[in-house]
C-alpha positions as CSV (number, residue, x, y, z in Angstrom):
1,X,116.9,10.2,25.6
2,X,113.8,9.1,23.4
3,X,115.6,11.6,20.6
4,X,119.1,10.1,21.1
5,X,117.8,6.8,20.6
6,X,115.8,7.1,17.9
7,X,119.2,8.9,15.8
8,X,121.1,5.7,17.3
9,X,118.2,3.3,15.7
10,X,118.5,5.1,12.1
11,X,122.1,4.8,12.1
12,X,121.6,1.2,12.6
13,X,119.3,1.0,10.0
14,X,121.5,2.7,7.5
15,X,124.1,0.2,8.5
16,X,121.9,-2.7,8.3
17,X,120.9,-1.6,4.8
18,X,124.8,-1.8,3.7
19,X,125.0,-4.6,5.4
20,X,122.2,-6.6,3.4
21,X,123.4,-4.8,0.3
22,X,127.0,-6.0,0.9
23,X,125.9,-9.7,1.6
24,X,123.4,-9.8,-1.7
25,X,125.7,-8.7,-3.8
26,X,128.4,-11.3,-2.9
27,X,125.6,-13.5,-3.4
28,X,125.2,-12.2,-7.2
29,X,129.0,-13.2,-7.7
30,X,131.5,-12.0,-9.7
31,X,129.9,-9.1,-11.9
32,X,127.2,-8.8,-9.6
33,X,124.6,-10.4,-11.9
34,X,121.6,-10.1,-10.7
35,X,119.4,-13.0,-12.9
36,X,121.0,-15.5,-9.7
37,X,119.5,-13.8,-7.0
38,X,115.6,-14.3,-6.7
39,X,114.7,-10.4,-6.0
40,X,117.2,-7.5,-6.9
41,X,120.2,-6.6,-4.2
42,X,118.1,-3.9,-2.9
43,X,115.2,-5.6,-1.6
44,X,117.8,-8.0,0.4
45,X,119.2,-4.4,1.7
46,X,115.9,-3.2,2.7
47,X,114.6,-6.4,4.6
48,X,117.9,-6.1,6.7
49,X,117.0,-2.6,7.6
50,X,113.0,-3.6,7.8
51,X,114.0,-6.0,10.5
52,X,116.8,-3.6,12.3
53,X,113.8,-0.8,12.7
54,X,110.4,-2.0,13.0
55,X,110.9,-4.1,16.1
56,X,112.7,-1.4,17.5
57,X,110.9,1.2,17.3
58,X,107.4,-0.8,18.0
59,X,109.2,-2.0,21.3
60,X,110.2,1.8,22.0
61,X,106.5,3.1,20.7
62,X,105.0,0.1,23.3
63,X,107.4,1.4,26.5
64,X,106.8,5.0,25.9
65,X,103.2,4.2,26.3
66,X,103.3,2.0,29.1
67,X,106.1,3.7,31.0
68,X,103.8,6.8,32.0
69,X,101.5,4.0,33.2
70,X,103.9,2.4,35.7
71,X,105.5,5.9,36.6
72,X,102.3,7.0,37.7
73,X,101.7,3.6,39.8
74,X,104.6,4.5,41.4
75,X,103.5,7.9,42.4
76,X,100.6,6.5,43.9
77,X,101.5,3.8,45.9
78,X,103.9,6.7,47.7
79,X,100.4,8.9,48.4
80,X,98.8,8.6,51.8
81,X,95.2,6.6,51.3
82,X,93.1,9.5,53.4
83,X,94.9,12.2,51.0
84,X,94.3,10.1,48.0
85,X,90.8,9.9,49.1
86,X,90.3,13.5,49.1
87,X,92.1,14.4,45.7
88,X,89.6,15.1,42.4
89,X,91.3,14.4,38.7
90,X,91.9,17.9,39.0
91,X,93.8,17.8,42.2
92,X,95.7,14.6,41.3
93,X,96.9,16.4,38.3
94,X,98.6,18.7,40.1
95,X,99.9,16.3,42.7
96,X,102.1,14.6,39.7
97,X,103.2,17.1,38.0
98,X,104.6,18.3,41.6
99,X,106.3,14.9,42.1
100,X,107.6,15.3,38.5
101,X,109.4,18.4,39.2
102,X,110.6,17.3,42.4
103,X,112.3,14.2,40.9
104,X,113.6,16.2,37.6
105,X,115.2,19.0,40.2
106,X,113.3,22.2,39.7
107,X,111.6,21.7,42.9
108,X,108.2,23.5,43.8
109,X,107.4,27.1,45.1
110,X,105.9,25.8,48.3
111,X,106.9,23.1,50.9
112,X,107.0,19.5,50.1
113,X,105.0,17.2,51.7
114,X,107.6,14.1,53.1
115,X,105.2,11.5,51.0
116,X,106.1,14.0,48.1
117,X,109.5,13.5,48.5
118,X,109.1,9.8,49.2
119,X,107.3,9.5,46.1
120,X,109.7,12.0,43.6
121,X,112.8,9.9,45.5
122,X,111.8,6.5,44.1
123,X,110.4,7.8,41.0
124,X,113.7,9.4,40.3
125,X,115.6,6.5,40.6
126,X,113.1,4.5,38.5
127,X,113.6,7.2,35.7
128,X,117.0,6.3,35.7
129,X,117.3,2.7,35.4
130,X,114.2,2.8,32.7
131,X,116.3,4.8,30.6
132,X,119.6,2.6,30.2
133,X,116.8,-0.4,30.4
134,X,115.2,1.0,27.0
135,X,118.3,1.7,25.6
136,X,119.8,-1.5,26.0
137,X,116.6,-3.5,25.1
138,X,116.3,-1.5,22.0
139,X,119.7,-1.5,20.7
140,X,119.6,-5.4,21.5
141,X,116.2,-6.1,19.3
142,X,117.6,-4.1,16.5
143,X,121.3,-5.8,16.7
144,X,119.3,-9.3,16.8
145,X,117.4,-8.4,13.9
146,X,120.4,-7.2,11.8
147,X,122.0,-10.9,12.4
148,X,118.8,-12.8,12.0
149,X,117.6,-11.0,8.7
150,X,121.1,-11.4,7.8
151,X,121.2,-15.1,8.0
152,X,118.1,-15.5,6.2
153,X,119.5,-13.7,2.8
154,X,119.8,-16.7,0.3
155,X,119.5,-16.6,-3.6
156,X,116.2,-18.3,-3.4
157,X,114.7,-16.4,-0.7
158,X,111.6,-13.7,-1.9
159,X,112.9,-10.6,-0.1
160,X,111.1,-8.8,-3.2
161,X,107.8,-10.5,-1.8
162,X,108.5,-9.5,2.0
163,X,109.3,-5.7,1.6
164,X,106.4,-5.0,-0.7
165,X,103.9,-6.8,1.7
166,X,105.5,-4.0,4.6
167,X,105.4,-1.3,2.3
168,X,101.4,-2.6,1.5
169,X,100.7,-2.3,5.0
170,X,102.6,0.8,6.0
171,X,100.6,2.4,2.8
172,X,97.3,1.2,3.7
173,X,98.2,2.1,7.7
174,X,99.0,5.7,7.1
175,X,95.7,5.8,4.4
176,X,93.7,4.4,7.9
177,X,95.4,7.2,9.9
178,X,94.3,9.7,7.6
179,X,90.6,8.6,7.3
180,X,90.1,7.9,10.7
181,X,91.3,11.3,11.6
182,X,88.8,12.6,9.5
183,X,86.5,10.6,11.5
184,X,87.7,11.2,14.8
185,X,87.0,15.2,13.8
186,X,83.2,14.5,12.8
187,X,82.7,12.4,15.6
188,X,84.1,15.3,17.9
189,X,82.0,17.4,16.1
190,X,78.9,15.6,16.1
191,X,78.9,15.1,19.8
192,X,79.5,18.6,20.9
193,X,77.0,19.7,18.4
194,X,74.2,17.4,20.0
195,X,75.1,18.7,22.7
196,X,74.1,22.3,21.6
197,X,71.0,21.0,20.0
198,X,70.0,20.1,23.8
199,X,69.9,23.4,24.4
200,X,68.7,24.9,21.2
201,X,65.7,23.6,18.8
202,X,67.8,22.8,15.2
203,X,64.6,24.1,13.5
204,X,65.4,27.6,15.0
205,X,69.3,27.2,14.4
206,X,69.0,26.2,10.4
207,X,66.4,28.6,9.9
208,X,66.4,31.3,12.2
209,X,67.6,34.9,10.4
210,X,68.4,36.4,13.9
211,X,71.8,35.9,15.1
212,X,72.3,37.1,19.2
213,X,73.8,35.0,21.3
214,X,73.5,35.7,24.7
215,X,75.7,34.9,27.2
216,X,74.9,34.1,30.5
217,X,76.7,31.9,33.8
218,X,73.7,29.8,34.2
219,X,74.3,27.7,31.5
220,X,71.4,28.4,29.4
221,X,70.6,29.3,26.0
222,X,69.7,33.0,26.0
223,X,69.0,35.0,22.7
224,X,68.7,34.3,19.0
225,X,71.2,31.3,17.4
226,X,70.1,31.9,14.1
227,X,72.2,30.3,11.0
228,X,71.1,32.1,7.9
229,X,73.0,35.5,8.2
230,X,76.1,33.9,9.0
231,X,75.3,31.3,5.9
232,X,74.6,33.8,3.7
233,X,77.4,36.3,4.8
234,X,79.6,33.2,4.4
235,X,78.4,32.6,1.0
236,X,78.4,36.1,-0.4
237,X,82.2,36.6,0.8
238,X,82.7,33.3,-0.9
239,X,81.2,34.2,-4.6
240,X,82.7,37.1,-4.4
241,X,86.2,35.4,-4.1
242,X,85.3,32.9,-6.8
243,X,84.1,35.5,-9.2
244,X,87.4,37.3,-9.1
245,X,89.6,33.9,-9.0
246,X,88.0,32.0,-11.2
247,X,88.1,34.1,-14.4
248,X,91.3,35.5,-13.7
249,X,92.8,32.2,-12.5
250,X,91.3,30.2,-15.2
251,X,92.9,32.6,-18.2
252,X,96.4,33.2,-16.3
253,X,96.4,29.4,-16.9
254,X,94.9,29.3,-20.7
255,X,97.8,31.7,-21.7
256,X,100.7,30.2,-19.6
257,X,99.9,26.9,-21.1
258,X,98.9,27.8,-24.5
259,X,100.4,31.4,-25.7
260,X,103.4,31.9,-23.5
261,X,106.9,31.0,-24.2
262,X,108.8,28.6,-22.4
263,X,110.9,31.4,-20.9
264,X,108.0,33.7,-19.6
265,X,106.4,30.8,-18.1
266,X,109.4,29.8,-16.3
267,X,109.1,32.8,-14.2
268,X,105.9,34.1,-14.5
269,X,104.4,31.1,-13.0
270,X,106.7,30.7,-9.5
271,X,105.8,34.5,-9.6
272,X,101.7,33.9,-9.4
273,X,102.1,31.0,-6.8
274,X,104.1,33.2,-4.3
275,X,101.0,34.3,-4.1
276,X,99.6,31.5,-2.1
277,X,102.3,31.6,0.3
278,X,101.5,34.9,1.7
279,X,100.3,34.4,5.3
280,X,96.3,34.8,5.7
281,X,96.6,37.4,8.2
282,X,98.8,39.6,5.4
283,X,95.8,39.8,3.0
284,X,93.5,40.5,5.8
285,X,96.1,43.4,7.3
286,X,96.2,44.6,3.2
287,X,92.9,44.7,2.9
288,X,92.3,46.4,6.1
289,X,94.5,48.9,5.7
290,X,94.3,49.1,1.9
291,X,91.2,47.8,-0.5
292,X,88.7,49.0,2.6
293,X,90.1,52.6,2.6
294,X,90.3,52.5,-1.6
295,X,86.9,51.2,-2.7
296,X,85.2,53.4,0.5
297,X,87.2,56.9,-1.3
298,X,86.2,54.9,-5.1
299,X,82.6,54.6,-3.7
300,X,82.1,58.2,-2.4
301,X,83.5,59.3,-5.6
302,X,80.6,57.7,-7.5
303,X,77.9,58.9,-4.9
304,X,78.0,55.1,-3.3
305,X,78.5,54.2,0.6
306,X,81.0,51.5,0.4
307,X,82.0,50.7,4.0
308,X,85.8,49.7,4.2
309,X,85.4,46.7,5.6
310,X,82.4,45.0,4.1
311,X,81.8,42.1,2.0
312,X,82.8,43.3,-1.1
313,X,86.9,44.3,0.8
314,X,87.0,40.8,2.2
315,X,85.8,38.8,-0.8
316,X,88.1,40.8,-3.6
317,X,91.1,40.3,-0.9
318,X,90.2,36.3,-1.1
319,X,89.7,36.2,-4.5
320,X,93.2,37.6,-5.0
321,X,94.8,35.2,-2.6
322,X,92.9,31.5,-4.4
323,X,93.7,33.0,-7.3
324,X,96.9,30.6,-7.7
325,X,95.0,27.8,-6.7
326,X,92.8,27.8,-9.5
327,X,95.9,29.1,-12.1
328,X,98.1,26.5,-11.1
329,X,95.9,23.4,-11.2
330,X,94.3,24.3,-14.3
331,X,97.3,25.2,-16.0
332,X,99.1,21.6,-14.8
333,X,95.8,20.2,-16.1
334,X,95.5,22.1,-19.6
335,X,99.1,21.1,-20.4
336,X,98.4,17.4,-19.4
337,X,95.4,17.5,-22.7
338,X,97.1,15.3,-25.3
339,X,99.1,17.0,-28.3
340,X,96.8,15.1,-30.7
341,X,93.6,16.3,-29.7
342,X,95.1,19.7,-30.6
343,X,96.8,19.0,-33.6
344,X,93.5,17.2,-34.9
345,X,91.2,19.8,-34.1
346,X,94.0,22.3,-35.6
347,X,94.2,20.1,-39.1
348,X,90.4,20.0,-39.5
349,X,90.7,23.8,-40.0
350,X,89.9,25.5,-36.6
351,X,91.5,28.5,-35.3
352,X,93.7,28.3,-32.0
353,X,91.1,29.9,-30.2
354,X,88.6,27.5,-31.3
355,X,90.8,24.3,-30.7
356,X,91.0,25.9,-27.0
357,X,87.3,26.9,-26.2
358,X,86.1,23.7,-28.0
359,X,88.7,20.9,-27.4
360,X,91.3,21.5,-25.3
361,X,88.7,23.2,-21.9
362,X,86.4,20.4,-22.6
363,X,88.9,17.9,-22.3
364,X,90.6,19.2,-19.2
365,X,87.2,20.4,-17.9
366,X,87.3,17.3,-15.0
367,X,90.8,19.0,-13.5
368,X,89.4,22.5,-14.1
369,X,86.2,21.8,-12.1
370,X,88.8,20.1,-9.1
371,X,90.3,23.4,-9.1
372,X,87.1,25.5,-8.7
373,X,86.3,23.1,-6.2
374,X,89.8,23.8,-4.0
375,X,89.5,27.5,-4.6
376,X,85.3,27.1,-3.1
377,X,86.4,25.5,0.0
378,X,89.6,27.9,0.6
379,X,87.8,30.4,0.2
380,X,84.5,28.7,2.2
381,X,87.2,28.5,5.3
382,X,88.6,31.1,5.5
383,X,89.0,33.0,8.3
384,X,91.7,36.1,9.1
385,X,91.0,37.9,5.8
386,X,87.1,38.1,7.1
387,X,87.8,38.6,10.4
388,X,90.1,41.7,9.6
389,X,87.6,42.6,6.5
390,X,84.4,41.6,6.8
391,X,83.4,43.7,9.3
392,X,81.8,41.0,11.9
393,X,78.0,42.2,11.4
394,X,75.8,39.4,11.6
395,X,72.8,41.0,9.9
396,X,70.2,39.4,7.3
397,X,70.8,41.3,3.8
398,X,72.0,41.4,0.3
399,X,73.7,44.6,0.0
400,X,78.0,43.3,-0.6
401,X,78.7,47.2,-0.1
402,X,78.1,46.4,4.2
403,X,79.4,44.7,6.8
404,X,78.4,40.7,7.6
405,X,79.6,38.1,9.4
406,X,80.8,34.5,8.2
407,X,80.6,31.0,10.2
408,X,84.2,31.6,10.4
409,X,84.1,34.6,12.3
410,X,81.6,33.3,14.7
411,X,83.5,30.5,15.3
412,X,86.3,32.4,16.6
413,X,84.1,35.2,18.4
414,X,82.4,31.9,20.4
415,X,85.2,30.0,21.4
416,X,87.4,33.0,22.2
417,X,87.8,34.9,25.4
418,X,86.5,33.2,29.4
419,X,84.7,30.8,27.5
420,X,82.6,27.9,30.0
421,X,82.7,25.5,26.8
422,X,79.8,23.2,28.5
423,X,77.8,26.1,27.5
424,X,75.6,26.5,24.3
425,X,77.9,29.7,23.6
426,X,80.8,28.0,23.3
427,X,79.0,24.4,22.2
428,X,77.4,26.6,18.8
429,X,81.1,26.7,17.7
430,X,81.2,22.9,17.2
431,X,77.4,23.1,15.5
432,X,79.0,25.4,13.2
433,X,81.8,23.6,12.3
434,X,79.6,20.6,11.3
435,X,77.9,22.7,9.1
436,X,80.9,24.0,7.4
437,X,81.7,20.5,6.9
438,X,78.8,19.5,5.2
439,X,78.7,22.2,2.7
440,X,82.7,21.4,2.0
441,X,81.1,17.9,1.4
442,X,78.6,18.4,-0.7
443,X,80.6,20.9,-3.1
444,X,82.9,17.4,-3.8
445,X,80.1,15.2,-4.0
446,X,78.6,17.1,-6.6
447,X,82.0,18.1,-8.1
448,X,83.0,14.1,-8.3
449,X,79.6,14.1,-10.1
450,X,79.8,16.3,-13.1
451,X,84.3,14.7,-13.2
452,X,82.6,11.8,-13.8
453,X,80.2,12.4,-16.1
454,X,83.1,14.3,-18.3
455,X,85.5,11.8,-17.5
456,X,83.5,9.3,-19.4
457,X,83.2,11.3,-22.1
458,X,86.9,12.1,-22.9
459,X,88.9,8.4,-22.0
């Protein structure tokens, strides 16, 4: 129903928008001038359709809240007080969702209670009239606002004024959404994390080199929780990635933008960007199955012991996949460097290679550094290719020809599985996390830094 009304409302809404179009335009006159009406026809069309919509769908947004509410209400009132007594949330849980299907049709596997039935009888019936209720209050409030905004369309009237102080608001209330989500996560985070640090002293988390968790049905904290192998296995996955993206990525973009011809670039760079819409688990199959097996034969070849899944598989596989994240942003940026700057460094007497290394990078250095910084925390967050690649060996060393571990993996390994997540195995996931979150952090903070600094330079 909630689907059907909703198409209903944005039909109206296209029909209230021709309607407010139609009426402005007669306003304008004969030749539909414009200069006599205070804001232009289409503002008059869209405060029509703001007024068809918004209280519509707020009223419908309001009752699908509140209807659950009430529903449940209902439920209850149906429920014998001794058996209500005796139900946990758990238990009452269950006891809906039995008088849900019992009222919808599908019935249960065992025998109804009679209160059950009762209770699914009147909420059936309630269902029913709640449905043609919301449809008819809905479709009324979005009628009455068709005629109302309709009536208020004059020459002199700041529709302009109206609609951009809505369209403020619905920008600044999906810019809220977005920032409080991002709260919202830390918060979650930040909890669950303190509540691991009951259990485990944060001195021997951040600095332990031991990493052996122990599991256990008591609830306690048994073994190692060490950080620093998983921190540096993350990091040495990581600047592997970036030292195969970043060179590669940065020169695809330097000769799409400055040596290629309009024709090769119009292929060549869709052709490097399919590239980032491989799925994660692809590369991580590919390098498996692939670049493990290859450098492991290239390794024995040259008298080394390259395992096929180490550090050095996962982070040449990640490298290859951020590579168009670095190519494409630094390309859109190089091309964005004024013709001027080229042509004056060009006049002066410099080479095209020069007017490149010493002008043109410079100048887009701001946007190149934004793409490192994208292609650091892709490849920071990663998680199939290493999970596949990487070999999951959460040991202390420096050797990128063996197997480590990353946060990643150990997120997944912790929260994976008959997990009791009350327990400091499952709660080190969330402690984790936060970590991750604070090294994404302080790559932008010191990457808003150095724009900065540049930025000042060059405007």
């Amino acid at each position: 129903m909630n689907l059907l009304l909703i198409g209903v409302l944005l039909a109206l809404i296209a029909i209230a928008y021709q309607i407010g179009l139609a009426k402005s335009k007669k306003l304008a006159g004969v030749g539909q001038n414009s200069s006599a009406l205070h804001s232009r026809p289409k503002y008059y069309a869209a405060l029509v359709a703001l007024w068809c919509g918004l209280p519509a769908f707020l009223i419908l947004l309001v009752w699908n809240i509140v209807e659950p509410l009430l529903l449940k209400h209902i439920i209850l009132d149906h429920v014998p007080a001794q058996v209500l007594a005796s139900l946990d949330p758990a238990s009452l849980s269950v006891l809906m969702d039995r008088v849900q299907a019992i009222a919808s049709g599908f019935g249960v596997n065992d025998q109804a209670q009679p209160y059950e039935l009762q209770a699914a009888a009147q909420l059936a019936q309630m269902l029913s009239i709640a449905q043609y209720a919301k449809l008819v209050v809905v479709l009324t409030v979005a009628i009455v606002g068709i005629m109302w905004a309709k009536k208020k369309i004059t020459a002199q009237y700041r529709a302009r004024n109206h609609v951009e102080k809505v369209m403020n608001f619905g920008l600044a209330l999906c810019s809220g959404v977005a920032i409080l989500t991002t709260i919202g996560i830390v918060m979650s985070m930040f909890s669950e994390a303190m509540r691991f640090f009951s259990f485990v002293n944060p001195l021997s988390f951040f600095f332990g080199t031991v990493w052996d968790p122990g599991f256990s049905t008591t609830g306690n904290a048994e073994g190692s929780y060490g950080l620093l192998p998983l921190l540096w296995g993350t990091l040495m996955v990581s600047g592997i990635a970036l030292l195969v993206a970043i060179p590669v990525g940065l020169m695809i973009a330097i000769y799409l933008a400055e040596y290629a011809s309009p024709k090769f670039r119009t292929w060549a760079k869709p052709a490097i960007e399919i590239l980032a819409g491989i799925p994660t688990i692809v590369y991580g199959v590919f390098a498996l199955m692939i670049i493990g097996p290859f450098a492991k034969s290239l390794g024995a070849s040259v008298g080394l012991d390259i395992n096929a899944t180490s550090a050095l598989t996962a982070g040449f596989v990640m490298g290859i996949m951020i590579i168009p994240f670095v190519s494409s942003l630094s390309d859109d940026i190089i091309t964005q460097v004024p013709r001027a700057m080229r042509d004056g460094s060009l006049g002066l007497g410099a080479t095209k290679s020069e007017t490149i290394r010493q002008v043109v990078i410079p100048a887009a250095l701001p946007g190149i550094i934004g793409a490192f910084l994208l292609a650091a925390s892709r490849a920071i967050g990663e998680t199939m290719i290493v999970v596949l690649a990487a070999g999951n060996s959460p040991l202390l060393h420096i050797n990128p020809l063996e197997a480590v571990s990353t946060v990643t993996i150990t997120i997944v390994n912790q929260l994976t599985g008959d997990t009791d997540f009350a327990s400091p195995q499952a709660l080190v996931a969330f402690a984790l996390g936060l970590t991750l979150f604070v090294i994404t952090l302080g790559l932008n903070i010191v990457a808003l830094m150095i724009v900065r600094k540049y930025r000042e330079q060059y405007d």
